[in-house]
C-alpha positions as a Markdown table, in Angstrom:
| # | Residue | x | y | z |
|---|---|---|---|---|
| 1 | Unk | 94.5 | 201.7 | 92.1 |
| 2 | Unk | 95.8 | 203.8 | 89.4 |
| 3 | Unk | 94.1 | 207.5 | 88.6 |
| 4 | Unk | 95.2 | 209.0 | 85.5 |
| 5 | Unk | 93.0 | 208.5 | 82.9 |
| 6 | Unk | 94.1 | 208.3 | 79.0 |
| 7 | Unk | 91.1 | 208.6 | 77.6 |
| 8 | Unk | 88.1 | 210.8 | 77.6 |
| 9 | Unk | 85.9 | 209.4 | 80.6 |
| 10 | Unk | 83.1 | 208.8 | 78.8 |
| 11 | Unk | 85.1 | 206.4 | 76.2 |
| 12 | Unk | 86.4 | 204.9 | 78.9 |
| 13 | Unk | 83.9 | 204.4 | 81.0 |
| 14 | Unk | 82.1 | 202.5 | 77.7 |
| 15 | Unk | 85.3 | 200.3 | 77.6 |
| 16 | Unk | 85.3 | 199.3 | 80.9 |
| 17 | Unk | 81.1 | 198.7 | 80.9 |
| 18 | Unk | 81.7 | 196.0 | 77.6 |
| 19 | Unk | 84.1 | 194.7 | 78.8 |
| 20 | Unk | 82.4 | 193.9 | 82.3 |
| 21 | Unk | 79.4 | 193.0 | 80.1 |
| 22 | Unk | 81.1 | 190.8 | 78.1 |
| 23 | Unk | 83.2 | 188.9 | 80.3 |
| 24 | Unk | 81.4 | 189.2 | 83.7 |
| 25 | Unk | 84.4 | 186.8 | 85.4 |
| 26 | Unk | 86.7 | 189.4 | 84.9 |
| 27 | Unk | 84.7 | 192.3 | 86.9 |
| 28 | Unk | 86.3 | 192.0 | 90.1 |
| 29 | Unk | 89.9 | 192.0 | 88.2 |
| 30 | Unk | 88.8 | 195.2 | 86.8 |
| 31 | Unk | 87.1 | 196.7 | 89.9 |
| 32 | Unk | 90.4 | 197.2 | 91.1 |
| 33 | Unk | 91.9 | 199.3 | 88.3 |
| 34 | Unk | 90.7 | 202.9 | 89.4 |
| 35 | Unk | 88.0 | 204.6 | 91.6 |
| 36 | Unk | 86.2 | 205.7 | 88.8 |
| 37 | Unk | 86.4 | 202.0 | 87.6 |
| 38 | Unk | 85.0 | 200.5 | 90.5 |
| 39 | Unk | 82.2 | 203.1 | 90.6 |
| 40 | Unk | 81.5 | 202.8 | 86.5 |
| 41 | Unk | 81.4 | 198.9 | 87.6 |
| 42 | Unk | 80.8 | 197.6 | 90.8 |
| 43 | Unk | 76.7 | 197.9 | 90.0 |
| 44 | Unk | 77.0 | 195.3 | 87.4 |
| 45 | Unk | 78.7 | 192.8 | 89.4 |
| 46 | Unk | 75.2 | 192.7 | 91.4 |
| 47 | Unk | 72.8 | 192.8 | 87.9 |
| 48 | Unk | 71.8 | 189.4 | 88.5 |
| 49 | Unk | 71.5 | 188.0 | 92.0 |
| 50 | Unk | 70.8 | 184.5 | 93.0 |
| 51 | Unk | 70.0 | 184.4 | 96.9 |
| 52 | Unk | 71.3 | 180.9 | 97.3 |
| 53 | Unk | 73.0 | 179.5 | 100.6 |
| 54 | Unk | 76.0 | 178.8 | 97.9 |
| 55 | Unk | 76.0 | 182.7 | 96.9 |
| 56 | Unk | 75.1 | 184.2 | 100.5 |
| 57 | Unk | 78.4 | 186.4 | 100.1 |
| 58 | Unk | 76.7 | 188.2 | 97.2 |
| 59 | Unk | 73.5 | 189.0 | 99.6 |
| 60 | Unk | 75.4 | 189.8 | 102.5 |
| 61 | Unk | 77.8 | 192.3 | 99.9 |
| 62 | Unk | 74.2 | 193.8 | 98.9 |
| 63 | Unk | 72.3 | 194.4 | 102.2 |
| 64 | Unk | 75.2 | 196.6 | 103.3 |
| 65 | Unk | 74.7 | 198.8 | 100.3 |
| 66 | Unk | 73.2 | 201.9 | 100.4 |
| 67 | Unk | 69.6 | 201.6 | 98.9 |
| 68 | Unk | 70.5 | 204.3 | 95.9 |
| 69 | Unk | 73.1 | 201.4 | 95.4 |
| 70 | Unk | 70.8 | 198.6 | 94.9 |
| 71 | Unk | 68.7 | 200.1 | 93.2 |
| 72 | Unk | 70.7 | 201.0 | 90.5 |
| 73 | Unk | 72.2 | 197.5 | 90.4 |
| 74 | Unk | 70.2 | 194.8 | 90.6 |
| 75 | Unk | 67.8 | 194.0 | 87.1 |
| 76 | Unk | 67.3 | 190.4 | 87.8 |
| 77 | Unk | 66.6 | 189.0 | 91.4 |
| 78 | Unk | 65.8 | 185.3 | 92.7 |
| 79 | Unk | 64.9 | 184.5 | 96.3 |
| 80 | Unk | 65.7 | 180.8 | 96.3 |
| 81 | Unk | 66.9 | 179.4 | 99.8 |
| 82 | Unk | 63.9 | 179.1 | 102.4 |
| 83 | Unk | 63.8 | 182.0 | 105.0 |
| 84 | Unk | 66.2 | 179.8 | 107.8 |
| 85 | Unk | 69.1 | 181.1 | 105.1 |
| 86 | Unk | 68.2 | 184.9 | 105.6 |
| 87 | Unk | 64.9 | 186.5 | 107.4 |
| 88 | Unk | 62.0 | 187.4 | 106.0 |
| 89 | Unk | 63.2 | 190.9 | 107.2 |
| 90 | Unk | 65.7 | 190.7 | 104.7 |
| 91 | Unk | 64.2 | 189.8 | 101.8 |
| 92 | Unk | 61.5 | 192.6 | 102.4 |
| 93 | Unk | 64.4 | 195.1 | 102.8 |
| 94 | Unk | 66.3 | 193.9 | 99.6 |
| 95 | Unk | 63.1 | 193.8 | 97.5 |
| 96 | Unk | 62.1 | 197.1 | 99.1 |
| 97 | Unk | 65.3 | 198.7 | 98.1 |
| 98 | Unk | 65.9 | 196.8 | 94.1 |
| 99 | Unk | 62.8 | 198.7 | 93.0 |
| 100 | Unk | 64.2 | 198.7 | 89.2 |
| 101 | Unk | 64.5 | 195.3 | 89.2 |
| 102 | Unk | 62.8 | 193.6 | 85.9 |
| 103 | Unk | 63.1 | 190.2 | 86.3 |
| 104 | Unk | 62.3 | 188.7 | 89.6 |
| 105 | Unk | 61.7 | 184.8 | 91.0 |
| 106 | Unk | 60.6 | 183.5 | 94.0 |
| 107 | Unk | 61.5 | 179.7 | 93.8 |
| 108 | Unk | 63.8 | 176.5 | 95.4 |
| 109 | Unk | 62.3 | 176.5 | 98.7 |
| 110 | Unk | 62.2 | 180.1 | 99.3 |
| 111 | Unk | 58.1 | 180.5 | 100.2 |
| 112 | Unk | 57.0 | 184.0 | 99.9 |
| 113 | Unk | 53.6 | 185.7 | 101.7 |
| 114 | Unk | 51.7 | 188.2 | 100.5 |
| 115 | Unk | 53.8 | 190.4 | 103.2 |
| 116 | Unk | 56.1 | 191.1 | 100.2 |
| 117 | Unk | 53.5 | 192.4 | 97.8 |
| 118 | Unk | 53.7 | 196.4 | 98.7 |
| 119 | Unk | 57.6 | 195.9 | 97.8 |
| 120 | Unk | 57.1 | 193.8 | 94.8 |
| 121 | Unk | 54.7 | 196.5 | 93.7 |
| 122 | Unk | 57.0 | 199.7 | 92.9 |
| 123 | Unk | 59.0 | 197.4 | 90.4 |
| 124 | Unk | 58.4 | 197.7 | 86.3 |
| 125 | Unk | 58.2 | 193.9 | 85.9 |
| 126 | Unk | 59.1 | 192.2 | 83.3 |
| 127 | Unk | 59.7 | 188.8 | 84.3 |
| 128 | Unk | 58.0 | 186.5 | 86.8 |
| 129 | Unk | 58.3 | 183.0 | 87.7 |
| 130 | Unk | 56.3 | 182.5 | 91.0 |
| 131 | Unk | 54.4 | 180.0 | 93.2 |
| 132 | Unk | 50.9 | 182.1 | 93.4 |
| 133 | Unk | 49.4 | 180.2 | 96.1 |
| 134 | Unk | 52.2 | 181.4 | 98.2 |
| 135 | Unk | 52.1 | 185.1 | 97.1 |
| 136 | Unk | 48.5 | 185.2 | 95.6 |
| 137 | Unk | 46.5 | 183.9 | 92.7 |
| 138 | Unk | 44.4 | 186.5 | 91.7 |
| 139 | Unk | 46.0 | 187.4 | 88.3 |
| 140 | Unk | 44.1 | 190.9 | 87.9 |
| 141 | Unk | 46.6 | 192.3 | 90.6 |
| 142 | Unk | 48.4 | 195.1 | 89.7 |
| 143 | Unk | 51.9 | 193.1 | 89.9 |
| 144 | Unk | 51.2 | 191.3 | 86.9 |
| 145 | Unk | 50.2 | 194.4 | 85.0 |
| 146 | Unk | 53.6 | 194.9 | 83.3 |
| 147 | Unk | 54.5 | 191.5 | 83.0 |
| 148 | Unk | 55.6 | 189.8 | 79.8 |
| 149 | Unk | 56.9 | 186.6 | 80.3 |
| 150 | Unk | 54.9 | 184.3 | 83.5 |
| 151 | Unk | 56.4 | 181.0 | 84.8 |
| 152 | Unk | 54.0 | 179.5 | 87.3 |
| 153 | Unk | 55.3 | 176.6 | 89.5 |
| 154 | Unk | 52.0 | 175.3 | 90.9 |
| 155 | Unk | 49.4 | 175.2 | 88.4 |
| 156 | Unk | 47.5 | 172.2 | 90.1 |
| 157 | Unk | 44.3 | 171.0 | 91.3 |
| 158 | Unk | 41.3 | 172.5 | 91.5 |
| 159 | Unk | 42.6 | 176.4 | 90.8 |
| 160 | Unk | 43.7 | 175.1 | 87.4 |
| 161 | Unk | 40.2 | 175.9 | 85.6 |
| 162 | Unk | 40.4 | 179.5 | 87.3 |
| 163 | Unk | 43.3 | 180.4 | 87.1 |
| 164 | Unk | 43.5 | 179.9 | 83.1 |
| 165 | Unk | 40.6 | 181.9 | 83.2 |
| 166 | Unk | 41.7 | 184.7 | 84.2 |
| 167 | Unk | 44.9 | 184.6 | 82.4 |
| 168 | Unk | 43.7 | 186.8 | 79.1 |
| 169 | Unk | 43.3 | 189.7 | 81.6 |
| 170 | Unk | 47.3 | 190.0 | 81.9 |
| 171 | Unk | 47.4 | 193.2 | 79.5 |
| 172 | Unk | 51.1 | 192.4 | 78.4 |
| 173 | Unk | 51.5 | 188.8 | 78.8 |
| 174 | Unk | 53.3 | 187.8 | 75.4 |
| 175 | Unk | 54.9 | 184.4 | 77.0 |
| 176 | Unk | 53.3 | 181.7 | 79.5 |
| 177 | Unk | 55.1 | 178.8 | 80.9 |
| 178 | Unk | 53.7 | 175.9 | 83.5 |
| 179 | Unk | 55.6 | 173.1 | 85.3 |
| 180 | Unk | 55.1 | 169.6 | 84.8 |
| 181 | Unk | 51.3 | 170.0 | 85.8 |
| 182 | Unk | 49.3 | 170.3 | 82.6 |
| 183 | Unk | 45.9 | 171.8 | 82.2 |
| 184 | Unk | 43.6 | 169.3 | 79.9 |
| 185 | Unk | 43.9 | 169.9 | 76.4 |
| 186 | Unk | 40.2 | 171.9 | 76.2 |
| 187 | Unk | 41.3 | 174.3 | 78.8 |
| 188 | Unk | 44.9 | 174.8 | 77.2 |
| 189 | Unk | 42.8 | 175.7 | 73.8 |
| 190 | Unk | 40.7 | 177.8 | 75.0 |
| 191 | Unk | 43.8 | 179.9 | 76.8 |
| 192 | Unk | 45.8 | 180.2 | 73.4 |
| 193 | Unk | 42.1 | 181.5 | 72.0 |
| 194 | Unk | 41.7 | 184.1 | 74.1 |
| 195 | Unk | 45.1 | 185.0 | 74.2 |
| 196 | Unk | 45.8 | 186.2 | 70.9 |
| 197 | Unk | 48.6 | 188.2 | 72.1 |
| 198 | Unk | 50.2 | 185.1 | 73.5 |
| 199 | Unk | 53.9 | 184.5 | 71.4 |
| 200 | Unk | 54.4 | 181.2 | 73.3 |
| 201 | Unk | 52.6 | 178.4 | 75.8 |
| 202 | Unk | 55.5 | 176.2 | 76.7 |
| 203 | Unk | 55.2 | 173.4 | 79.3 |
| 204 | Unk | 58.4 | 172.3 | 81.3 |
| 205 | Unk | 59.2 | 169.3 | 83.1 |
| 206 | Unk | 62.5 | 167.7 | 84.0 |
| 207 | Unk | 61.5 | 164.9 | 82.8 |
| 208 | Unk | 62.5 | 163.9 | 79.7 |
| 209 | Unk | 59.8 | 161.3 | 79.0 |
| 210 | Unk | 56.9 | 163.7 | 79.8 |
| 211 | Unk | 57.0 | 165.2 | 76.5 |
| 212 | Unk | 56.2 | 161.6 | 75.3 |
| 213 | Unk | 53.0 | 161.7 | 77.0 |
| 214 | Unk | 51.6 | 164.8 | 75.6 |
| 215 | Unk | 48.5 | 164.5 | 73.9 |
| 216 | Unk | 48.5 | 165.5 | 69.9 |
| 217 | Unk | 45.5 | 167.7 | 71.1 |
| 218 | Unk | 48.0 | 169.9 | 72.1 |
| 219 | Unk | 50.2 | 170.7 | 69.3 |
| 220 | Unk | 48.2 | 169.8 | 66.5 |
| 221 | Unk | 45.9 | 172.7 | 67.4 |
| 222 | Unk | 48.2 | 175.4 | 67.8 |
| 223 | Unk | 52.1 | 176.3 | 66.5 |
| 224 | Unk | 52.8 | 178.2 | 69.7 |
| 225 | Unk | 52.7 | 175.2 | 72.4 |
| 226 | Unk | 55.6 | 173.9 | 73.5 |
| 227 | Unk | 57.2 | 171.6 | 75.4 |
| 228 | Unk | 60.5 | 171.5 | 76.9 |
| 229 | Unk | 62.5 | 169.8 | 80.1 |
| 230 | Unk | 65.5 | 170.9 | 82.0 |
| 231 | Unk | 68.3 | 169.8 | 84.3 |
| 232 | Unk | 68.4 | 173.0 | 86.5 |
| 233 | Unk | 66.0 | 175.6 | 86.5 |
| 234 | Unk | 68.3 | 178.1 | 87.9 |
| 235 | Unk | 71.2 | 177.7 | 85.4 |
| 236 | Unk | 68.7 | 178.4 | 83.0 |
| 237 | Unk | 67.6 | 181.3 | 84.7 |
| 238 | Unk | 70.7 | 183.2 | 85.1 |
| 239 | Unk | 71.6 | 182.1 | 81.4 |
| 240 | Unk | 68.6 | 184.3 | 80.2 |
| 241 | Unk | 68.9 | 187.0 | 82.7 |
| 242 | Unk | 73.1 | 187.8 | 81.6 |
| 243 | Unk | 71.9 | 187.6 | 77.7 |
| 244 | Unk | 72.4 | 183.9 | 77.1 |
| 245 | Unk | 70.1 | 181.6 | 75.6 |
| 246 | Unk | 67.6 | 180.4 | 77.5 |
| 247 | Unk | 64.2 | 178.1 | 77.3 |
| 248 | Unk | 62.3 | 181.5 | 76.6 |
| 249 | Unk | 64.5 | 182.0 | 73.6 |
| 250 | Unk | 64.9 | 178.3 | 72.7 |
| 251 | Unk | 60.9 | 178.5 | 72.7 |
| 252 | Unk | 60.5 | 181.9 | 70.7 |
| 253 | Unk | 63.2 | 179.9 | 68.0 |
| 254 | Unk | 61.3 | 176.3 | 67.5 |
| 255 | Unk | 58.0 | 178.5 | 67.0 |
| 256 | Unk | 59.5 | 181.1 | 64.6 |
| 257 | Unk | 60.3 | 178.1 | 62.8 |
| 258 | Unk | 57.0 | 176.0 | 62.4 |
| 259 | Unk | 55.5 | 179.4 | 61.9 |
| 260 | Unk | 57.9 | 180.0 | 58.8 |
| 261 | Unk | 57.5 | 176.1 | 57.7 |
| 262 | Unk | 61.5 | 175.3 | 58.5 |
| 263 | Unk | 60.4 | 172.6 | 60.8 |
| 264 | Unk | 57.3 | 170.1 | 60.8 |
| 265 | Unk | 54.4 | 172.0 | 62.6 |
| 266 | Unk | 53.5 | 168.8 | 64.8 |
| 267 | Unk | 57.4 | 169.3 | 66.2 |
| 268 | Unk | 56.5 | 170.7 | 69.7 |
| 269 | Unk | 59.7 | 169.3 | 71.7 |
| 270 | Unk | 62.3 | 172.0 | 73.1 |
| 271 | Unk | 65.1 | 169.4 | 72.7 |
């Protein structure tokens, strides 16, 4: 590693950050440049973490960093792989110890308990995408206080009707997605009504036919449902997380458009 520096270290170390930013493949190339470098950098390589069994390298790099460490680091976090890929211990500990994390999922086959809640709850949330029956479905908790954008896997069954009820009480909720299960067209109304602070409802299956199925009821009514599919979730995910376009964005664009009469208002479909 080489330790003269050329320029002023605050120039420098906003060089190095863009660069990192910008072209994320090259951070470990660049973590080996200086000390200082790898210091300045080395948090960014762990900004967004996928727990995968494909990317179990990245969690085993994190749990053997000091907790100051993480939580300076990580922003966005998904627990993915089911608990036979890593304990439950661990998940606790990494959650317990990413507590500026802004963006967090619980998805794939990972299941999580309400034993995570006390670490979910120091975090500033931002971003949520959750199975609540695993973690829990009463929406006036305080870990949905700060959230923004909601993506709920298992909106099914009988807790559909109570569950949308009680979906007006998230103070900050500005965007609201469901998978493939879809509420019937009175109760997705009446949500959108009460929810005046809601900027989009977008429905997402990866099926590309469902959107075919979709009753005019829906979009007739209002210019902020949506409907959109996908060919992996996670891609997705990650895309939106480094600053790439994602379905949230995709969403906020096709209804900044009907709103400002570019497209047909009846176009609903996130193609």
């Amino acid at each position: 590693m080489g330790e003269q520096p050329r320029l002023p270290a605050e120039l420098e170390r906003e060089i190095f950050e863009t660069a990192a930013s910008m072209y994320s493949h090259s951070i470990p190339r660049l973590l080996r440049v200086a000390r200082r470098v790898l210091t300045w950098i080395e948090p960014l390589l762990f900004r967004v973490v996928r727990v995968q069994k494909q990317h179990r390298h990245l969690l085993d790099a994190l749990l053997k960093k000091s907790p100051e460490f993480c939580c300076d680091a990580v922003r966005h976090l998904a627990l993915l792989d089911p608990p036979a890929e890593y304990s439950m211990d661990e998940a606790i500990h990494l959650l317990q110890c990413c507590k500026r994390v802004t963006n967090l999922s619980f998805g794939g086959s990972f299941t999580p308990d309400p034993t995570l809640i006390p670490a979910v709850l120091g975090m500033r949330l931002r971003h949520l995408s959750v199975h609540l029956k695993h973690l829990t479905s009463d929406l006036t908790h305080p870990i949905f206080s700060s959230v923004t954008h909601l993506a709920i896997f298992d909106l099914e069954g009988n807790d559909q009707a109570t569950l949308c009820a009680q979906i007006h009480t998230l103070p900050n909720l500005t965007h609201l997605s469901f998978f493939v299960h879809l509420p019937p067209a009175n109760t997705v109304i009446a949500v959108l009504a009460r929810c005046q602070g809601l900027e989009v409802f977008l429905v997402l299956s990866p099926n590309v036919d469902f959107a075919r199925t979709v009753s005019p009821a829906f979009y007739l009514h209002d210019i902020r449902f949506v409907v959109g599919t996908y060919v992996d979730y996670w891609d997705d995910w990650e895309a939106g997380a480094k600053g790439i376009p994602d379905f949230w964005s995709r969403a906020d664009d096709l209804v900044a458009a009907r709103r400002l009469g570019q497209i047909e208002a009846t176009r609903y479909w996130l193609r």
